[in-house]
C-alpha positions in Angstrom: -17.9 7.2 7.5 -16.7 3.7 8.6 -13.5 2.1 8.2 -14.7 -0.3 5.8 -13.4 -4.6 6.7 -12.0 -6.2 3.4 -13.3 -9.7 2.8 -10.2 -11.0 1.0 -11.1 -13.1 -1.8 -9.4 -17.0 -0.8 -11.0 -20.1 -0.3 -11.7 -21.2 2.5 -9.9 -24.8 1.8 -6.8 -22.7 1.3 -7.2 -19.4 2.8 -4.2 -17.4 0.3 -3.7 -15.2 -2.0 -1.1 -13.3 -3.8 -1.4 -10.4 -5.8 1.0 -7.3 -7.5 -0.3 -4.1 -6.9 0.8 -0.8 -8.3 1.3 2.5 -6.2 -0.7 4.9 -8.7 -4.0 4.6 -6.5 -5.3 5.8 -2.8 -6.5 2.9 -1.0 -8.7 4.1 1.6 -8.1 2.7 5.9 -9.6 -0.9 5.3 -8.9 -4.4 7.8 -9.0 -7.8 7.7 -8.3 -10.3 9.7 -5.9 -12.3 7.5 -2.0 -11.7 8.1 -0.8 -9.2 5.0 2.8 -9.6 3.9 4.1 -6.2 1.8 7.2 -6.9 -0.3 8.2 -3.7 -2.3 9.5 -5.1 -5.7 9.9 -1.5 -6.7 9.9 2.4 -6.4 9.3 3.5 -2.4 5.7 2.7 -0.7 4.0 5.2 1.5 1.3 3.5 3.7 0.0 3.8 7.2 -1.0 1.0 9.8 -2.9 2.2 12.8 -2.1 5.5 13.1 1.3 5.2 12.0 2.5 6.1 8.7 5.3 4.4 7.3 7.7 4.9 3.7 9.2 1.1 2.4 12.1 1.2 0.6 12.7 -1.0 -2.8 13.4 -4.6 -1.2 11.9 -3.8 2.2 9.1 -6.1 3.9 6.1 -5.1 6.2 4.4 -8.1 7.9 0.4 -6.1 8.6 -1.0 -8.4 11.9 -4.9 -9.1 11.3 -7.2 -6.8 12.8 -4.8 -4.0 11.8 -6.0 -0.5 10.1 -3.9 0.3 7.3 -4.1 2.4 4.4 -1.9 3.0 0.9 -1.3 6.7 -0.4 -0.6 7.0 -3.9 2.9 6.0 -4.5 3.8 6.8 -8.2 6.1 4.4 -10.0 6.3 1.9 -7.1 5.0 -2.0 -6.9 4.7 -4.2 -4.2 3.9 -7.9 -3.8 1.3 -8.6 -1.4 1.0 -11.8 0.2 -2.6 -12.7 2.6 -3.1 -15.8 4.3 -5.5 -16.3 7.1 -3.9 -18.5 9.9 -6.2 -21.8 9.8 -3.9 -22.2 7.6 -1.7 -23.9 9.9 -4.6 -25.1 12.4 -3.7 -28.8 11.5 -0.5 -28.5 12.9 -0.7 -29.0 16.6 2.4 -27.1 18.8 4.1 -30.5 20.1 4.3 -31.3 24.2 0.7 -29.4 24.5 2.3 -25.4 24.2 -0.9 -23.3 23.5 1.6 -20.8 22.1 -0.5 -18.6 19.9 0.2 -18.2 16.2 -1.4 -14.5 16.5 0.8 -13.3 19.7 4.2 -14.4 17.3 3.0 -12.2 14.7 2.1 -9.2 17.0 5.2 -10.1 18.6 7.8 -10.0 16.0 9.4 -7.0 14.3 7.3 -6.8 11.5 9.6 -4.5 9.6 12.5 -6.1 7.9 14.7 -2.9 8.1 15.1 -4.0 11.8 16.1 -7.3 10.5 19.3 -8.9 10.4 20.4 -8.5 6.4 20.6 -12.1 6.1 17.3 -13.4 7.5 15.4 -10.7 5.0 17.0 -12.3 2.2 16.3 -15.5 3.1 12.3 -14.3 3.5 12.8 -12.4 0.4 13.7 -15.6 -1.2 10.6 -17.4 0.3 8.2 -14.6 -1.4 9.6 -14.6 -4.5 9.2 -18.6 -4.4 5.7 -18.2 -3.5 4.7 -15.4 -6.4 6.5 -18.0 -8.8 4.5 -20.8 -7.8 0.8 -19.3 -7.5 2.0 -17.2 -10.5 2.8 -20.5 -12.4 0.5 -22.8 -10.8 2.2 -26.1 -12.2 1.0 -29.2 -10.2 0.9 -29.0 -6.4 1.7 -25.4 -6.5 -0.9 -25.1 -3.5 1.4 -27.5 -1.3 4.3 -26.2 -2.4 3.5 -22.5 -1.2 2.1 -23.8 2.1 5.5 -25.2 2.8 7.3 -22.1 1.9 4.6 -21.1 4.3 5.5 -23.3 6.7 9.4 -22.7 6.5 8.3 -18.9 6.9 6.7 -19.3 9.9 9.5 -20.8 11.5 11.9 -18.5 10.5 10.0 -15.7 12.3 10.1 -18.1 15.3 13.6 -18.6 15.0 15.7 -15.4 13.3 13.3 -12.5 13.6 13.9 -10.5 16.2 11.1 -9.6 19.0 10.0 -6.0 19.2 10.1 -5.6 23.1 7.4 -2.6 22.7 4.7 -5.2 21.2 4.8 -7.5 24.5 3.6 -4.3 27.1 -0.4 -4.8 27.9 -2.7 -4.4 25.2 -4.0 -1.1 24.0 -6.9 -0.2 26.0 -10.1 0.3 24.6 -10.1 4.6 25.0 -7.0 4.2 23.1 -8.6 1.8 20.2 -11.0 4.1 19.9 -9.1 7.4 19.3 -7.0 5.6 16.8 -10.0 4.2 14.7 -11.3 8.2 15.2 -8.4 9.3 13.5 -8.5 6.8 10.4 -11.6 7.6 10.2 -11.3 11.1 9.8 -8.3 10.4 7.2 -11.0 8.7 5.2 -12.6 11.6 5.1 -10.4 13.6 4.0 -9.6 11.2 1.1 -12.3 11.1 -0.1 -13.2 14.8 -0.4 -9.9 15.2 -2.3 -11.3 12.5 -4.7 -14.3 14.2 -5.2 -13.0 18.0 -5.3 -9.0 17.5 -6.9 -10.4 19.0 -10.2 -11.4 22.1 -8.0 -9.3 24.7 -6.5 -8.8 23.1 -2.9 -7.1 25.1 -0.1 -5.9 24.0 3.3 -8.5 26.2 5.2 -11.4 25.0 3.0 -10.5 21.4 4.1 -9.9 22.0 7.1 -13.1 23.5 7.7 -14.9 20.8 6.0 -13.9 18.7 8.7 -14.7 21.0 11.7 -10.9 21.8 12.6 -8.7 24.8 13.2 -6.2 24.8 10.3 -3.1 24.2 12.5 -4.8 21.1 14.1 -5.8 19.7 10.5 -2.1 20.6 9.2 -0.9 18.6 12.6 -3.4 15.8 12.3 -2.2 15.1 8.5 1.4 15.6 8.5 1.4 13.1 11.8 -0.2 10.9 10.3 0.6 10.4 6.6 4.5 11.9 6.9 3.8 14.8 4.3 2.0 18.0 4.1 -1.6 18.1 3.0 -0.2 20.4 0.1 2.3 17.8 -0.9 -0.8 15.0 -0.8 -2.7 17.0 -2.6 -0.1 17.9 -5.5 1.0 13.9 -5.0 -2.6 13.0 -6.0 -3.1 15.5 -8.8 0.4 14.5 -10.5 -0.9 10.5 -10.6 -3.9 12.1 -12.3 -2.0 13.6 -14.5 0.0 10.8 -15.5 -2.7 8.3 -16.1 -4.0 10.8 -18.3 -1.2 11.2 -20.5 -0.4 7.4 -20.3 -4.5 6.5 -21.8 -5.2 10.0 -23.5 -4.1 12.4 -26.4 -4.9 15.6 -25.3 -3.1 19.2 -25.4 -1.5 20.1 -22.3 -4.3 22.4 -20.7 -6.5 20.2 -21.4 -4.3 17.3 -18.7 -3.4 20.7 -16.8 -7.4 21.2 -16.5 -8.6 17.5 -15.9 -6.2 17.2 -13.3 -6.8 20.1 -11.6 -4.5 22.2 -11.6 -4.8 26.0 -12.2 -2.7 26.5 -15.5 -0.3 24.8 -17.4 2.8 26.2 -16.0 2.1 25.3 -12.2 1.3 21.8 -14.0 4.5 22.0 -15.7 6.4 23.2 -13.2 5.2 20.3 -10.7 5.6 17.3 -12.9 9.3 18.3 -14.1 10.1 18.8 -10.6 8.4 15.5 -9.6 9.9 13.3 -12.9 12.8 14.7 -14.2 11.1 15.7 -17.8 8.4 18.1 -19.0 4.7 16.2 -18.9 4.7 16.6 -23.0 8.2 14.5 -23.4 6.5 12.2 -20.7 3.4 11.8 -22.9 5.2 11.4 -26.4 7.7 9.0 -24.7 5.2 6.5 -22.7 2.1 7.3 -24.9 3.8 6.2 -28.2 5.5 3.3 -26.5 2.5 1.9 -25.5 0.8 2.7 -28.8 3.6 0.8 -31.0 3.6 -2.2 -28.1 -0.1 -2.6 -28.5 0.2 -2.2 -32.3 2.5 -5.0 -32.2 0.6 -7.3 -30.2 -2.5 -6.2 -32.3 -1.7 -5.3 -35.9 -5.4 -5.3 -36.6 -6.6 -3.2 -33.6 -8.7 0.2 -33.9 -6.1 2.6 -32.1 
């Protein structure tokens, strides 16, 4: 299985792209080489780059260099604004008195978490993102110049008010190194994926861990290091968003979610999606279900619901 590279969709006469996502889905240990920008507009983010994994708070921002492996693990009730540029972008722009200062090293060289920030150099970025999503949201006339001067000013404030992480400036990962860390994506890919293709299954720790070739300590060690929960907790995580989507799209008893979701009976399902939401799964369905019903009803008098 192969880390797979993601060809972002931009054009290559402006090479951007904004987009909201939502946290309700896996998204499997991908690269590209365009710069990503994370800005979580909502809810907390749980993601991984390299072989790190990482939780973003509500208002937090990730900077994701190109090149980098990073992955998204369902994060329900979260949203993020995602920013992609690549950085020809700025190749018109010549650094003045002939410095061959690379664009790449200040990105690899920065901090890229803003929760090492100074507060008031995130809001002013934060206030930079949000004028880009309005303007490629909006697209009024010259939108595109517009955001590649917000662009622009963001770039300098990374030169100037970002702080340097000291630990990114130490030689370059050697290639054993590179290696071991792509390994171990790739392995979480793997297991990923056989959760996708079994949840509906009863799935136990051992039976994963043996599909993968591994003792069951070094699989629980390997997972907890590097996605910052338990398989157990994933796996219940994963069955929950499930669960919900069902109940947001469907009218079906409660077994009948408990079943397609895969868990074993109602009351474990229950019992996990009151302790994960606050309310049972059936006030969850008749309060979101219906909502959506009357919106759409409203928007569609006429419609077959």
């Amino acid at each position: 299985m192969n880390i797979y590279l993601e060809l972002p969709d931009v054009d290559k006469h402006f090479p951007f792209r904004s987009l909201v996502c939502g946290g309700d889905d896996l998204t499997y240990p991908h690269w590209h080489k365009e710069i990503e920008i994370i800005y979580v507009t909502k809810g907390r983010l749980n993601l991984g780059i390299n072989d790190t994994p990482i939780r973003m708070e509500q208002g937090e921002i990730q900077f994701i260099n190109g090149g980098d492996v990073h992955y998204f693990l369902a994060s329900p009730e979260s949203e993020r604004f995602v920013i992609q540029f690549d950085l020809g972008l700025f190749q018109e722009v010549a650094a003045p008195g002939g410095n061959e200062y690379s664009l790449r090293d200040l990105f690899t060289e920065m901090e890229q978490s803003s929760s090492s920030w100074p507060e008031a150099v995130a809001t002013k970025v934060i206030g930079l993102l949000e004028s880009i999503y309005e303007e490629d949201t909006q697209r009024r006339e010259g939108y595109a110049y517009l955001i590649k001067a917000r662009l622009f000013e963001l770039l300098t404030v990374i030169m100037r008010e970002v702080p340097k992480n000291r630990s990114n400036r130490g030689p370059k990962f050697s290639e054993d190194t590179q290696i071991q860390s792509r390994e171990t994506l790739e392995r979480l890919e793997r297991i990923f994926i056989y959760v996708e293709q079994h949840y509906q299954e009863p799935i136990t720790l051992n039976e994963v861990a043996g599909h993968m070739g591994f003792s069951p300590y070094y699989f629980t060690k390997l997972f907890k290091k590097n996605t910052g929960m338990t398989f157990v907790a994933f796996l219940n995580e994963y069955r929950l968003n499930k669960a919900k989507w069902i109940l947001l799209n469907q009218n079906l008893p409660m077994s009948a979610v408990a079943e397609a979701a895969g868990f074993g009976s109602v009351k474990t399902f229950h019992h996990f999606f009151k302790e994960a939401t606050g309310i049972s799964p059936l006030k969850y369905h008749k309060t979101i279900f219906r909502n959506n019903r009357a919106r759409l009803q409203e928007e569609s008098p006429s419609a077959d619901l």
